[in-house]
C-alpha positions as CSV (number, residue, x, y, z in Angstrom):
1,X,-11.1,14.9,-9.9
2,X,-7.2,15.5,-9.7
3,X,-5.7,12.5,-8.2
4,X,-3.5,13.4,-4.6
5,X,0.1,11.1,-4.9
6,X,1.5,11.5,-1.4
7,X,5.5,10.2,-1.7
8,X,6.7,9.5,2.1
9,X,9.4,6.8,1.5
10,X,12.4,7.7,0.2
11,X,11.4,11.3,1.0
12,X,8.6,13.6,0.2
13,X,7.2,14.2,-2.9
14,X,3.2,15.6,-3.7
15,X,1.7,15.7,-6.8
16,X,-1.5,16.3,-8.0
17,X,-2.4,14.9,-11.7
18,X,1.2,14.2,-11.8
19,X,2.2,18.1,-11.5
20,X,4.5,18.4,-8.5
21,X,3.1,20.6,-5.6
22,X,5.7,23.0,-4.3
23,X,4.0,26.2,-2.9
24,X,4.1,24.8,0.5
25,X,4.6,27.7,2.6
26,X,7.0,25.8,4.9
27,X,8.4,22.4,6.1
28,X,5.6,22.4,8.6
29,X,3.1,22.7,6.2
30,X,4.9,19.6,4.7
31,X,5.3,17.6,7.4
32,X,1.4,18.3,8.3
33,X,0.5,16.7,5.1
34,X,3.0,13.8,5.8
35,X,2.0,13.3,9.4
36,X,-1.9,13.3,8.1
37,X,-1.2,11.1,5.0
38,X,1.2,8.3,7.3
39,X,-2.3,8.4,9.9
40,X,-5.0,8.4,6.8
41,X,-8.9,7.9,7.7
42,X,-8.4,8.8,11.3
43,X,-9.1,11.9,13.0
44,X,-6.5,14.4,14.2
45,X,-7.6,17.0,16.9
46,X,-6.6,20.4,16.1
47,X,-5.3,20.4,19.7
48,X,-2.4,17.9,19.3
49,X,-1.8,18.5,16.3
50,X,-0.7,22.0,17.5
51,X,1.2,20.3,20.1
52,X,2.8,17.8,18.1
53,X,4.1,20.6,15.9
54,X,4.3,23.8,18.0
55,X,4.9,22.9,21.5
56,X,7.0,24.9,23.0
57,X,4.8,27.9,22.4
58,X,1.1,28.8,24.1
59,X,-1.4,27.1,23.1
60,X,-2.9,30.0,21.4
61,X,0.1,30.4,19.5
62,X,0.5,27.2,18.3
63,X,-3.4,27.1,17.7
64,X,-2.5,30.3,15.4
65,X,0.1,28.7,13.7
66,X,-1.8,25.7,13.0
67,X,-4.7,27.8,11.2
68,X,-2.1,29.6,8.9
69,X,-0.5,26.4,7.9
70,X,-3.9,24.7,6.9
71,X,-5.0,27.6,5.2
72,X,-1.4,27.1,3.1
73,X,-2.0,23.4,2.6
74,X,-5.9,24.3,1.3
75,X,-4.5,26.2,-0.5
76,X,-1.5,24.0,-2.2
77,X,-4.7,21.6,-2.2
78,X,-7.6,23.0,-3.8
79,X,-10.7,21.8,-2.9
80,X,-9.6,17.8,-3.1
81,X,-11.5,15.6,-1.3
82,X,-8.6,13.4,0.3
83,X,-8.3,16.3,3.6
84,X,-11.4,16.8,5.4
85,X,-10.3,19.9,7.8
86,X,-13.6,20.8,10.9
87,X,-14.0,23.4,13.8
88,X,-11.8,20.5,15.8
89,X,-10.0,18.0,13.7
90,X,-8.5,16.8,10.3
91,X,-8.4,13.5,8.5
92,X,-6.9,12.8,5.2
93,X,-9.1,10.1,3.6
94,X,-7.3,7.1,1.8
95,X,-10.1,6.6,-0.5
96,X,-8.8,10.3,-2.0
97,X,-5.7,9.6,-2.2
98,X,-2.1,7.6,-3.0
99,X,0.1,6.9,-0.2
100,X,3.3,5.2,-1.0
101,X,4.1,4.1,2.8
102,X,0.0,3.1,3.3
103,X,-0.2,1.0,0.6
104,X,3.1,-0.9,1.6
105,X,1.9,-1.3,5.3
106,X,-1.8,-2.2,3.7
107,X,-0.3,-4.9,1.5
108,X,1.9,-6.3,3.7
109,X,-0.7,-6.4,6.5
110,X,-3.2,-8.3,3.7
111,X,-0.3,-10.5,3.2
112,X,0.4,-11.8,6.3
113,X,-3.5,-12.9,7.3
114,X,-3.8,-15.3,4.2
115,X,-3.1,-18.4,5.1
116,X,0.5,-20.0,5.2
117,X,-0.7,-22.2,2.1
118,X,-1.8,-19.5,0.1
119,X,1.0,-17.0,0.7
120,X,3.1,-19.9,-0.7
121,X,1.5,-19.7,-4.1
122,X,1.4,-15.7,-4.1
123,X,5.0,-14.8,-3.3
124,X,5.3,-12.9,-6.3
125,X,2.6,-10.4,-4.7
126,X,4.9,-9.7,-1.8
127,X,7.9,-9.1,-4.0
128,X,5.6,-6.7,-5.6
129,X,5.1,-5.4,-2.3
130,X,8.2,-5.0,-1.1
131,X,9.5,-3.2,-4.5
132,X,7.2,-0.4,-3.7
133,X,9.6,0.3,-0.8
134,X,11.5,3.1,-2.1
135,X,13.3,4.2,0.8
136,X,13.5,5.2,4.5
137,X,10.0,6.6,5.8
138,X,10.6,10.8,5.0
139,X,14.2,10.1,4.5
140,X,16.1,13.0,4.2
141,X,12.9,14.8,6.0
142,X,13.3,16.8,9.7
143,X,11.9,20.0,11.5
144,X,14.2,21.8,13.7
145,X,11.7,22.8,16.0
146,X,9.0,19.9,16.5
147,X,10.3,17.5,18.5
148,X,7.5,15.2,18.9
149,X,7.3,15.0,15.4
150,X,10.7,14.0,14.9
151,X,9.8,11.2,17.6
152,X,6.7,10.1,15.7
153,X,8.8,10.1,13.1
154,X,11.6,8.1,13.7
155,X,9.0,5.8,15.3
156,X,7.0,5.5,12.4
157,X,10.6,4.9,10.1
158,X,11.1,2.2,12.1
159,X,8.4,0.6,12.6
160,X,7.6,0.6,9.1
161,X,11.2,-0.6,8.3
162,X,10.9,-3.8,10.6
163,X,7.6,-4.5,8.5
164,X,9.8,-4.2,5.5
165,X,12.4,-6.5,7.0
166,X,10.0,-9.0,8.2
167,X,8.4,-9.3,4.4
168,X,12.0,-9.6,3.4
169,X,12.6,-13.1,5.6
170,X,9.3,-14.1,4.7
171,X,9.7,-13.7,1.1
172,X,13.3,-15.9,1.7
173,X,11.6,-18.3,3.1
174,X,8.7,-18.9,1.1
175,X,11.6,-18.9,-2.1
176,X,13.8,-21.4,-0.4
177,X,10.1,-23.7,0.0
């Protein structure tokens, strides 16, 4: 099986075996992927998802315009396990894939419930941590059209960058101990 790499700090970068995938058919298409990949192992309803992306337009528009851009992204994909697309949802599945910005929030969230005493002794796993932050969640990344994803968006950059920033005063502090 091809291994997924989904880059969303820093930007946005896909590769599959290493080989970058550039036949999106548009930024939607990308920012689908993205907004699927930052939200792994949940489902997404069709429904909002059309919203989220498309809604100015009529719900059977946007519906419309939902279907071509997953049958783009199946067929950037291939048949790769990581996105699970049904009659009424989607869900990209973690186990199928690398995340950049999951595996930050992931480590950082394993991190912070071991005890004070053991963080102590396993700084040098948060530094590791932290390098993986590469940049600014979709930096450089925006739809002109999609409002509530530029919302989530922002949200979501920073969100993540308070994380970061948190890790960073942690990782001070358990250096200064």
């Amino acid at each position: 099986m091809e291994t997924l790499h989904i880059k969303l700090l820093g930007g946005f970068s896909v590769t599959l075996d290493d080989r970058p995938v550039m036949d999106f058919r548009s930024a939607k298409t990308r920012a689908l992927l993205a907004y699927l990949a930052a939200q792994p192992d949940q489902d997404h309803l069709r429904t909002k998802l059309a919203t989220i992306f498309w809604g100015e337009l009529s719900d059977v528009t946007a519906g419309a315009n939902l279907r071509n851009e997953l049958s783009n992204l199946k067929k950037v994909l291939g048949a790769h396990p990581a996105l699970e697309i049904s009659r009424n949802a989607l869900r990209l599945h973690s186990a199928h894939a690398v995340i950049d910005s999951h595996a930050v929030q992931r480590g950082l969230a394993d991190f912070a419930r071991l005890p004070a005493e053991t963080q102590a002794g396993r700084v040098h796993e948060l530094a590791a941590i932290i390098e993986c932050y590469t940049g600014e969640f979709l930096a450089g990344f925006h739809l002109n059209d999609a409002v509530e994803f530029d919302d989530w968006q922002l949200i979501t950059r920073e969100h993540l960058h308070e994380q970061v920033m948190a890790a960073l005063s942690t990782l001070q502090l358990r250096y200064a101990e």
